[in-house]
C-alpha positions, 0 to 999 in steps of 0.5 A, a space after each residue: 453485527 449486534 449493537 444493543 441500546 438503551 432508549 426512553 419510549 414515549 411513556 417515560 420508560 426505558 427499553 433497550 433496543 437491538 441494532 442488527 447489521 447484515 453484510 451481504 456480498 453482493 457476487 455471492 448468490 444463492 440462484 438467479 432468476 430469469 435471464 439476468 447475466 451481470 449488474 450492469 443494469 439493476 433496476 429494482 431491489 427488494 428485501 424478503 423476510 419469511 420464518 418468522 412465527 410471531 408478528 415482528 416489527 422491526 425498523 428499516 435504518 438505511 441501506 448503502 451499497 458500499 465497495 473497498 478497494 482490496 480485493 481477496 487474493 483467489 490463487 495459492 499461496 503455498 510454499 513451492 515446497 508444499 502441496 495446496 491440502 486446504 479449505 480456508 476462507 477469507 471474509 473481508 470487511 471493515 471494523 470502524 469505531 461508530 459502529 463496533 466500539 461494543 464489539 466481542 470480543 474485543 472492540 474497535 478502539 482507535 490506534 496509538 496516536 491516531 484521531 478522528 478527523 473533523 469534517 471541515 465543510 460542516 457548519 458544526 464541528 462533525 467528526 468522521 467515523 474511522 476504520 480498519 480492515 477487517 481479515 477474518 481467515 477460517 480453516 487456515 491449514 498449516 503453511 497457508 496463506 490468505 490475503 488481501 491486495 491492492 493495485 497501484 502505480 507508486 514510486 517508494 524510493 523518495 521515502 525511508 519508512 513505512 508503518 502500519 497497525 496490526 491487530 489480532 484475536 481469537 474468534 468467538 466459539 473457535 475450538 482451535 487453540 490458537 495462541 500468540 505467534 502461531 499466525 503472522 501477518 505479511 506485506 508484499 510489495 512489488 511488481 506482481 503478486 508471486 514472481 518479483 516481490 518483497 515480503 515483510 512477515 510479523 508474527 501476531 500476538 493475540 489480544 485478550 477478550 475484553 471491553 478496552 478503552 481509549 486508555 488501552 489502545 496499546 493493548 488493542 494494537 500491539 507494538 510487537 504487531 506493528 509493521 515499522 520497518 527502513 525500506 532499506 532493510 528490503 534492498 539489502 536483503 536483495 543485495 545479499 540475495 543477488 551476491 548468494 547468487 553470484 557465488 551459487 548460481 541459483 535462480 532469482 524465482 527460488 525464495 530468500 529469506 533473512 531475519 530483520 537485523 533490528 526485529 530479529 522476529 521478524 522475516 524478510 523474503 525477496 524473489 525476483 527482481 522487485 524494484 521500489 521505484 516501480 511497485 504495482 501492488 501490495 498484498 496483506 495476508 495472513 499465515 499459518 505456521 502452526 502444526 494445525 488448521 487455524 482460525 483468526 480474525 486481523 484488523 489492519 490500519 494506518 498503512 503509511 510512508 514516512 521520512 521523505 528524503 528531503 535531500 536537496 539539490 543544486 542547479 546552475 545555467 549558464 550561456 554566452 553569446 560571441 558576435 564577430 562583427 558581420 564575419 560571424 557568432 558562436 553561441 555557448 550553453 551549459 545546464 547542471 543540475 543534481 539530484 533533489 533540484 527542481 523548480 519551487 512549483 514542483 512537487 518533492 515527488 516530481 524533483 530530479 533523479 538523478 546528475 544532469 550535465 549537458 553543454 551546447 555551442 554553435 557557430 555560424 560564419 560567412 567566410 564571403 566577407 573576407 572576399 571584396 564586396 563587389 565579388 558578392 561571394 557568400 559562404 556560410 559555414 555553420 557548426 553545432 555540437 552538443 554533450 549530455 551526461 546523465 548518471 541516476 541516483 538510483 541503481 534500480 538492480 539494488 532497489 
């Protein structure tokens, strides 16, 4: 990246100035030295400039080590029905508003509604920088993929919605002729990348080249890009696969599909059996459904849950103590608590899921007291018997 500034030098005059940013991958080397095996242990960093035929002077800004928690997809993510015939190359990377607002051909402006944060342990009032994900997929061949993913640990069903911002354009010098909705971007969520998932696929309208500005942020990021979708949708999706399957008898790994009711643009795809309750990953990527190899650049941000269920629930306790004189006592509990209940220090996250009943009594007795005192009999008798019913709010074959 390229970021050229206007200064005023020690004479009074004005000069502008270049600002050069290099990314290098650090796994990616061209040759290793000695018997180094892994970056376990870097002691020394140096920096060669060479080729240069004139004296140059340049300064040194900063060098960071930086790291994300998306890492690209390597295996294949062709159709079952086509063979792989691709070289397509994915470079991840971030785009933020303080260091690509002049970027070319479009530049970085902030999606609708979002604003940049304030540093609220700074004594002076210090906005963050903000960013996006950056995809930037070459030689994309026809019905191929690329993308990008993320492991978690996470419970979706406590929510409705979920959101995200897409952004596309034509990279600088590409000769493809690419179009709008000749790519789309894809959201996989589920348990692994290929067997048990949910796929909601978008397909991308191109933003024009030009300098935009805050104003023109629904140009930058679409709505038609957008990814604003029920997670409803996805589990109805999977019921209509699994009565398909009833009647048919086909295998839950073979691909289904059906267009969003309320985006009829718009691709659903479930296989397997992914369950919202328990999503260990989601895959962004980018397809081509156009006839020819393809090259395009995306920019991903503002990934988010919405509309918790906030249904709420109720829990009642009661107990009762019955003594008999010396003969005896019997004691009896009963607990119910409903879906939603919890206690006021939890979280809505750790609220019940599902209708507990449970019901306790025991009774203890010493039948020796019905004999005379001078018998010193002693027969104690003691009982216990305890029910528990639980029945979850969710079925996790439909979820």
């Amino acid at each position: 990246d390229k970021v050229r500034t206007s200064v005023t030098l020690a004479n009074g005059q004005t000069s502008e100035v270049d600002w050069y940013l290099f990314k290098i991958p650090i796994r990616d080397y061209e040759k290793r030295v000695g018997a180094i095996r892994d970056f376990k242990s870097i002691r020394f960093m140096r920096i060669f400039m060479t080729g240069f035929k004139e004296t140059m002077h340049l300064r040194f800004g900063t060098l960071e080590l930086v790291r994300g928690d998306w890492r690209g997809y390597k295996k294949d993510l062709y159709p079952i029905d086509v063979t792989p015939t691709t070289t397509a190359s994915i470079d991840v990377s971030s785009v933020n508003i303080e260091e690509n607002s002049n970027k070319e051909p479009v530049n970085y402006v902030l999606p609708p509604g979002v604003t940049r944060q304030t540093d609220p342990n700074q004594t002076q009032i210090t906005q963050q920088n903000e960013q996006a994900l950056l995809m930037k997929v070459l030689n994309l061949a026809p019905s191929d993929a690329r993308a990008v993913y993320k492991n978690i640990t996470y419970d979706m069903r406590m929510y409705k919605h979920i959101q995200m911002f897409v952004h596309a354009e034509q990279i600088i010098g590409d000769d493809s002729d690419l179009r709008d909705y000749e790519t789309t971007v894809f959201m996989r969520i589920g348990s692994d990348h290929t067997m048990n998932y949910y796929e909601y696929e978008i397909p991308l309208k191109l933003t024009p080249a030009g300098h935009y500005t805050s104003a023109e942020r629904a140009q930058v990021w679409p709505e038609e890009n957008m990814f604003d979708f029920d997670l409803e949708n996805l589990t109805n999706a999977k019921n209509n696969r699994n009565k398909r399957i009833r009647n048919t008898g086909e295998s839950m790994s073979v691909p289904y599909y059906e267009y969003d009711e309320t985006n009829k643009k718009n691709k659903i795809t479930v296989v397997g059996n992914p369950n919202l309750g328990e999503i260990r990953t989601i895959m962004i990527g980018v397809r081509n459904q156009a006839r020819e190899s393809k090259n395009v650049e995306v920019w991903v941000n503002e990934l988010r849950l919405s509309e918790f269920d906030e249904s709420s629930g109720w829990g009642a306790m009661a107990n009762m103590a019955v003594n008999l004189s010396d003969v005896g006592a019997i004691n009896i509990a009963g607990r119910y608590e409903t879906a939603g209940f919890g206690g006021i220090e939890e979280s809505l996250q750790q609220r019940r899921l599902d209708n507990l009943g449970q019901f306790n009594i025991s009774a203890q007795f010493d039948f020796g007291r019905f004999f005379p005192e001078k018998a010193a009999v002693r027969i104690p008798v003691y009982y216990s018997y305890g029910l528990e019913n639980s029945k979850p709010k969710y079925n996790p074959l439909d979820e």
